[in-house]
C-alpha positions in Angstrom: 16.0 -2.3 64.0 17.4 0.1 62.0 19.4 -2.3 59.6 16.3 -3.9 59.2 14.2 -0.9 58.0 17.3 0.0 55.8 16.8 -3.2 54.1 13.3 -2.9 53.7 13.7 0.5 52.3 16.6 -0.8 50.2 13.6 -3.5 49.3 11.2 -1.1 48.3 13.6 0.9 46.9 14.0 -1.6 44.1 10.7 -2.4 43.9 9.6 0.8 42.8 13.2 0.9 40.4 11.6 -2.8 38.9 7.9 -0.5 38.4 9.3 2.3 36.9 11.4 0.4 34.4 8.4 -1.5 33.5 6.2 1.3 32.8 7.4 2.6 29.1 8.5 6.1 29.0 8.3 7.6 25.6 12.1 8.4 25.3 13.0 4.7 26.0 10.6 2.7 24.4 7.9 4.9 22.3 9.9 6.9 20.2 11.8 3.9 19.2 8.4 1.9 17.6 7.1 5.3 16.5 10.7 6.0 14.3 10.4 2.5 12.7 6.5 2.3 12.1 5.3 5.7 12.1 7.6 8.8 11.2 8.0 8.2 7.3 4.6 9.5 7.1 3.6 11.6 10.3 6.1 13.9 9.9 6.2 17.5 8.6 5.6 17.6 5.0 4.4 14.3 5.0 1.0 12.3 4.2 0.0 11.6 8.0 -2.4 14.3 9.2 0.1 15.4 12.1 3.5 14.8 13.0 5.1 12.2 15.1 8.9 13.5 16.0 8.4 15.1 19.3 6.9 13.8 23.2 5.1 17.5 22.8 3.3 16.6 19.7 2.8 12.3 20.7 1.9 12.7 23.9 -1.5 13.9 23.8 -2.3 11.6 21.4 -1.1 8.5 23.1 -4.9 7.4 23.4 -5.8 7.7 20.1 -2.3 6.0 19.2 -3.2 2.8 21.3 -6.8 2.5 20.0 -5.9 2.7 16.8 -2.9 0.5 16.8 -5.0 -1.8 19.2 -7.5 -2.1 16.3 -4.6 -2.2 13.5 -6.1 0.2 11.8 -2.3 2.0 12.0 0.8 1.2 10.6 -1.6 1.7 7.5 -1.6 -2.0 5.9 -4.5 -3.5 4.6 -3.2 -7.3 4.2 -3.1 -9.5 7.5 0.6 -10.2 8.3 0.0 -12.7 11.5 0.8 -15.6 9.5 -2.8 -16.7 9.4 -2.7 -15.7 5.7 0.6 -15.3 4.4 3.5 -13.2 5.8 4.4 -9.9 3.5 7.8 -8.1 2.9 8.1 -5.0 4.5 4.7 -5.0 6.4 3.9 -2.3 7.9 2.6 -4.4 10.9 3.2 -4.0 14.5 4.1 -7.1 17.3 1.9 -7.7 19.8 4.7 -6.5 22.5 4.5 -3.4 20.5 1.3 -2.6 20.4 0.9 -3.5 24.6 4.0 -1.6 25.6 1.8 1.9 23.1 -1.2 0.5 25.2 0.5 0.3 28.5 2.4 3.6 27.9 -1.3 5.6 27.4 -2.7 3.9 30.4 0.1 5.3 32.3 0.1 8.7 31.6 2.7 8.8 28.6 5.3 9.6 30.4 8.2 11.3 29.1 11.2 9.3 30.6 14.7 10.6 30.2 15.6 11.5 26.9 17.8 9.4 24.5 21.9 10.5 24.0 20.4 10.1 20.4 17.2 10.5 18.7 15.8 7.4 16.9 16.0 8.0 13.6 13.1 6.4 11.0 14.5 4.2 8.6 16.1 5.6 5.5 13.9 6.0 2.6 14.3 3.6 -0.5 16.6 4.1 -2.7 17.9 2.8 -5.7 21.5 2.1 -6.4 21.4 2.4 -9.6 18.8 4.6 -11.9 18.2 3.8 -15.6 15.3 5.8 -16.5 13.4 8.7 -15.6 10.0 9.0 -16.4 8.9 12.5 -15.2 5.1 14.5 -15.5 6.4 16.3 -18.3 5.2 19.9 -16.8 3.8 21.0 -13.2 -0.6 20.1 -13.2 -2.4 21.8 -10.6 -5.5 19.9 -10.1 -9.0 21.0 -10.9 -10.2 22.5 -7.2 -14.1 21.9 -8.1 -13.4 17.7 -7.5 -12.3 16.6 -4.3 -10.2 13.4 -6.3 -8.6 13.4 -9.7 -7.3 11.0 -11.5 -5.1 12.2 -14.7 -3.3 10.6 -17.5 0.2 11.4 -18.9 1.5 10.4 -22.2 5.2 10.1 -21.7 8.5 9.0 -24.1 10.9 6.5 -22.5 12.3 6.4 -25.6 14.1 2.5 -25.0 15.9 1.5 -28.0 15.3 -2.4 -27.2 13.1 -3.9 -24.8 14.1 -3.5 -21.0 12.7 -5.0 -17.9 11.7 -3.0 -14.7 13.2 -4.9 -12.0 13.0 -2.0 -9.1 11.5 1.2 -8.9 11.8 4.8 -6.3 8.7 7.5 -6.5 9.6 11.0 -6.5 6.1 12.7 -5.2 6.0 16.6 -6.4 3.6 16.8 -3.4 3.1 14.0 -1.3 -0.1 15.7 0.4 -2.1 15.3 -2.7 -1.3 12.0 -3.8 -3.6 9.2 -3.1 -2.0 7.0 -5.5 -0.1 6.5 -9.0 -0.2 3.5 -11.9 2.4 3.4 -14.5 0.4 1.9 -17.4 2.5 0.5 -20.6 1.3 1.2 -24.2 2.5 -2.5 -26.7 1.1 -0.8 -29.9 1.1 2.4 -32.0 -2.5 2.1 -32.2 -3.3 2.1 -28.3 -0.4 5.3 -28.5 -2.6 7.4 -30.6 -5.7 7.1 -29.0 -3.8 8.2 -26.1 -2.6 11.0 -27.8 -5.7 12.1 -29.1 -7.0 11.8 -25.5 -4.4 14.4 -24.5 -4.7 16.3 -27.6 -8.7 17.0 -26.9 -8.5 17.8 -23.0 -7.2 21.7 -22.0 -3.7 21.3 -19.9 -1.3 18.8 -19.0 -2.6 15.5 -19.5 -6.1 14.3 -20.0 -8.8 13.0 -17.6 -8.8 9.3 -16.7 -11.1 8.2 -13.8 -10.6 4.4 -13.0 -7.8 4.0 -15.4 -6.0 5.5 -19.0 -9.2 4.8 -20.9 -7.0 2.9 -23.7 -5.8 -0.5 -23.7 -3.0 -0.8 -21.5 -0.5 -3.0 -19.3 0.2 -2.4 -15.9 4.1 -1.4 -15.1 4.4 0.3 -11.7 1.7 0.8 -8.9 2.2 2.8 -5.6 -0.2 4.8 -2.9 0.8 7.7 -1.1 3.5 6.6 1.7 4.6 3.7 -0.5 8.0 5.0 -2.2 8.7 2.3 -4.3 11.0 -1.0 -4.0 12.7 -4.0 -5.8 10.5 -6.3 -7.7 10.9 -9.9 -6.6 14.6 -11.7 -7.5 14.5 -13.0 -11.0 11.3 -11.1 -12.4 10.4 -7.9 -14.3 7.8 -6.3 -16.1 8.4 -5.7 -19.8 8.4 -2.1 -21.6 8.9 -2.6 -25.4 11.5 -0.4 -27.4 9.8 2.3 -28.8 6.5 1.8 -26.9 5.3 5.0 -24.9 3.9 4.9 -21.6 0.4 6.6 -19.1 1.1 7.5 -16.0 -2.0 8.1 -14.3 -2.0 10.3 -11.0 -4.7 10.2 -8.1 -5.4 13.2 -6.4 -7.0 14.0 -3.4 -7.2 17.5 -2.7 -8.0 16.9 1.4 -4.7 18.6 2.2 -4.6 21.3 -0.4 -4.2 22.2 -4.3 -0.7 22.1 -5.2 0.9 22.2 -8.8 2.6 18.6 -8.4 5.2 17.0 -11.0 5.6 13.5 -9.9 8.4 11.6 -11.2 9.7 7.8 -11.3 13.4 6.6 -11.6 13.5 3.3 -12.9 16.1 0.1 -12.7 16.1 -1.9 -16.1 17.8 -5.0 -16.9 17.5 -6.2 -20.3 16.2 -9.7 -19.5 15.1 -11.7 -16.7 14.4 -15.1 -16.0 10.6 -15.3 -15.2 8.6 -11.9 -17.1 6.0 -10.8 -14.6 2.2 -9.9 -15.2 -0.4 -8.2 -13.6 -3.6 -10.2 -13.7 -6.6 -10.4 -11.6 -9.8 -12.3 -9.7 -12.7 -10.2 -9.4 -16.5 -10.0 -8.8 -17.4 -7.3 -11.7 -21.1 -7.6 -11.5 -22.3 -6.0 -8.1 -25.3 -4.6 -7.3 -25.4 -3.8 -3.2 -28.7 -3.2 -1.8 -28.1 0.0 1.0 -28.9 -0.1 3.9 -26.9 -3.0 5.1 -24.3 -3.6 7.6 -22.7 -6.7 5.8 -23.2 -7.1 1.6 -21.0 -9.9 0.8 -20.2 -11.0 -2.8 -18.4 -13.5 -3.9 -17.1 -15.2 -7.7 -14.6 -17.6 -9.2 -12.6 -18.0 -11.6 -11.1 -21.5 -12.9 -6.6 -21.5 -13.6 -6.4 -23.0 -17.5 -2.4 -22.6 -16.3 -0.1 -23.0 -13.7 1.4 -19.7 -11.9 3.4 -18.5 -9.5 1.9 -15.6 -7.5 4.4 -13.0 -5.9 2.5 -10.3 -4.7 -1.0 -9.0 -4.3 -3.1 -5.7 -4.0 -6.7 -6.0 -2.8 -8.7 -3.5 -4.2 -11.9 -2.2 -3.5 -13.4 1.4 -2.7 -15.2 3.4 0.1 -17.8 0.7 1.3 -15.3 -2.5 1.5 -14.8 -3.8 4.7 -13.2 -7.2 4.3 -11.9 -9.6 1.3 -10.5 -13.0 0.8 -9.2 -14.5 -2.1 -8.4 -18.5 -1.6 -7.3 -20.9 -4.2 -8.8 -24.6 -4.1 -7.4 -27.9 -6.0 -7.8 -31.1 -4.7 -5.1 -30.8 -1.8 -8.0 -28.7 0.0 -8.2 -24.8 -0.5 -5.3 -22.1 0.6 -5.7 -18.7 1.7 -3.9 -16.2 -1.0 -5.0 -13.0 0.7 -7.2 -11.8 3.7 -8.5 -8.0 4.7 -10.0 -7.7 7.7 -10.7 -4.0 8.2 -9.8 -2.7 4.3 -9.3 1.1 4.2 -9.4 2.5 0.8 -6.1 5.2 1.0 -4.2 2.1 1.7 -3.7 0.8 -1.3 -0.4 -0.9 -3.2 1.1 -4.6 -3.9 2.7 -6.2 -1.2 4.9 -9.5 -2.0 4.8 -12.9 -0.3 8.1 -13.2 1.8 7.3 -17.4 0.0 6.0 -16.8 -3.0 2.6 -19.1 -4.2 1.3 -21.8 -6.7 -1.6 -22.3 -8.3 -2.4 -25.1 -11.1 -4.5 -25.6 -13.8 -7.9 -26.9 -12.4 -7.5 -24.4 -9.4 -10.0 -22.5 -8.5 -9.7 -19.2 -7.4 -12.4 -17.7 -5.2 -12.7 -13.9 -3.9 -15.5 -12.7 -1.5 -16.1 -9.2 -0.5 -18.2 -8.0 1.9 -19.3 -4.2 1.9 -21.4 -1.8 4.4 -23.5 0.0 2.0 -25.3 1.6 5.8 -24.5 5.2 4.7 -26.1 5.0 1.3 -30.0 5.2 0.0 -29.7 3.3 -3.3 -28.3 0.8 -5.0 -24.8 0.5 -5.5 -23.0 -1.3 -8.5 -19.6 -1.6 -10.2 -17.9 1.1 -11.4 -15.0 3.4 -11.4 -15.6 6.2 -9.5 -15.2 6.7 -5.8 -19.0 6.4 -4.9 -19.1 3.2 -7.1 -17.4 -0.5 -6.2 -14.9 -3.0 -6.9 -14.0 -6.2 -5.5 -10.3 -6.9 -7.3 -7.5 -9.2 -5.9 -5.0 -8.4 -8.0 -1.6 -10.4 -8.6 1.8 -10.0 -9.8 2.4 -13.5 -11.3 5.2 -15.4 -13.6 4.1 -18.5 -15.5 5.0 -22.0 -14.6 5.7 -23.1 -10.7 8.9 -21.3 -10.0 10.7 -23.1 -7.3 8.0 -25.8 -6.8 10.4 -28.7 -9.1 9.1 -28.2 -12.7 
């Protein structure tokens, strides 16, 4: 008898060692998801709205954490990575395992397990190996406290004696906190360059006011929102800055977290050619006019390829009232899905690039559809660059011709 109830407690025993190793314990198996997904921005001095590095400050928020991974409206990445619609590099994107073991761990209490010889640590932030350029605000510019966002323009120098291409690029945000995003615009004539100027010239303090973009003609160099710290452009492209050629960088500020003087600066890695020059160009429905009061305001437009491209990359873009976006291409092999939001957040913006990159052909047809909530609003709302307006933008980083695809 008593063997026997040793061996049953020796049963139960390791029963209850099988339950406690399934139930996640933050040490073991939260911390870990939290380091690689999470910690680059809820951190102190980061963007996120509270930090991340401790089981004091996770644990009472391991509800909120499950919900809102549950829903994927955190990691903060607008494009869907499942696979449905394209996979991304570097998507911020959870597993499903990941996501139930954050859901299991709430459920159970958040427990704090036994703490880790070591600490994860997040992963390191990018870096480049090798800087070529600097392109710096060229003074601090503390932004006007009476707006809750600004958007402002700098006139800056590279000063390139022959034309360069930017293959890979690192942010250095003078204060992350404030920065809802930044576009690095390039100037191609002296013409555009003094209407610039003159811009700066007319407008008190650092820099001149630019809502929606630099208010001059203008090429798009470098893009990145808040938690996005740059990265390499895909193998064999780059995006052309002429010699002599000045450049806009235009800041977004949102002052949610503070006013700050900030001097935002972005290293640069050139090479002087490549074999496939990239471009920034677009699909969009420019001609909106949503009726308020509804839950769902889709619109949709075309536009028909006269070329054949290769698309690397995309950033959906609209503003406060988006909810979801497609773009899809059609030829006569059926139609393709080139991008898909499904819960679109507006703070979220950047480019993210294909991990295979895309074709489309002459005759294409690409198609974007955009569907808005306009519930919160009284009156009609229409196209335009400010925050209260709309967009509904798909835009690409392309190369001409089918690379890879047997031309």
């Amino acid at each position: 008898m008593l063997l026997r109830l040793a061996l049953l407690g020796g049963f139960a025993a390791a029963c209850n060692a099988s339950v406690d190793r399934a139930e996640p314990t933050y040490h073991r198996d939260i911390a870990p998801i939290l380091a690689d997904n999470c910690v680059e921005c809820h951190r102190p001095g980061g963007v996120g709205p509270f930090s991340f590095t401790t089981y004091e400050e996770v644990a009472p928020l391991a509800a909120t954490i499950a919900a809102v991974t549950g829903e994927r409206s955190m990691p903060p990445f607008n494009l869907d990575n499942s696979g449905a619609c394209n996979t991304y590099v570097g998507a911020r994107w959870l597993d499903e395992g990941d996501i139930a073991t954050l859901a299991a761990w709430a459920q159970a209490g958040a427990p704090a397990g036994e703490p880790a010889e070591e600490a994860p640590e997040p992963p390191a932030p990018w870096q480049l190996d090798r800087v070529d350029l600097t392109l710096a605000m060229p003074e601090p510019y503390t932004p006007d406290e009476t707006a809750d966002d600004v958007y402002r323009c700098f006139v800056l120098d590279p000063r390139l004696r022959e034309d360069a291409f930017v293959v890979a690029f690192a942010i250095r945000l003078g204060r992350a906190e404030m920065v809802h995003h930044l576009t690095l615009y390039a100037l191609d004539d002296g013409e555009d360059e003094a209407e610039a100027a003159a811009l700066d010239e007319a407008d008190a303090g650092p820099g001149y006011t630019c809502f929606g973009d630099p208010l001059v003609p203008s090429r798009w160099l470098v893009g990145a929102g808040s938690s996005d710290r740059g990265g390499r452009l895909p193998a064999g492209t780059g995006l052309r800055m002429g010699a002599g050629r000045k450049a806009v960088l235009q800041m977004h500020y949102n002052r949610m977290h503070g006013t700050f003087p900030d001097q935002t600066a972005i290293d640069l890695q050139l090479a002087a050619s490549v074999p496939h020059e990239a471009f920034i160009k677009r699909v969009e429905d420019a001609y909106l006019e949503l009726p308020a009061g509804e839950p769902a305001v889709v619109e949709t437009d075309t536009r028909e390829m006269h070329e054949n491209f290769t698309l690397w990359g995309v950033w959906p873009h609209m503003h406060e009232l988006g909810r979801q976006l497609r773009v899809t291409a059609s030829s006569p092999d059926g139609e393709a899905c080139l991008a898909r939001v499904d819960d679109y957040q507006f703070h979220w913006q950047q480019f993210a690039f294909y991990e295979e990159p895309r074709h489309v052909r002459a005759g294409d047809t690409l198609r974007i559809t955009c569907t808005y909530d306009t519930t919160g609003r009284d009156t009609t709302t229409t196209w335009g660059y400010g925050t209260a307006d709309e967009m509904c933008i798909g835009f690409f980083y392309v190369t001409e011709g089918l690379v890879g695809a047997g031309e």
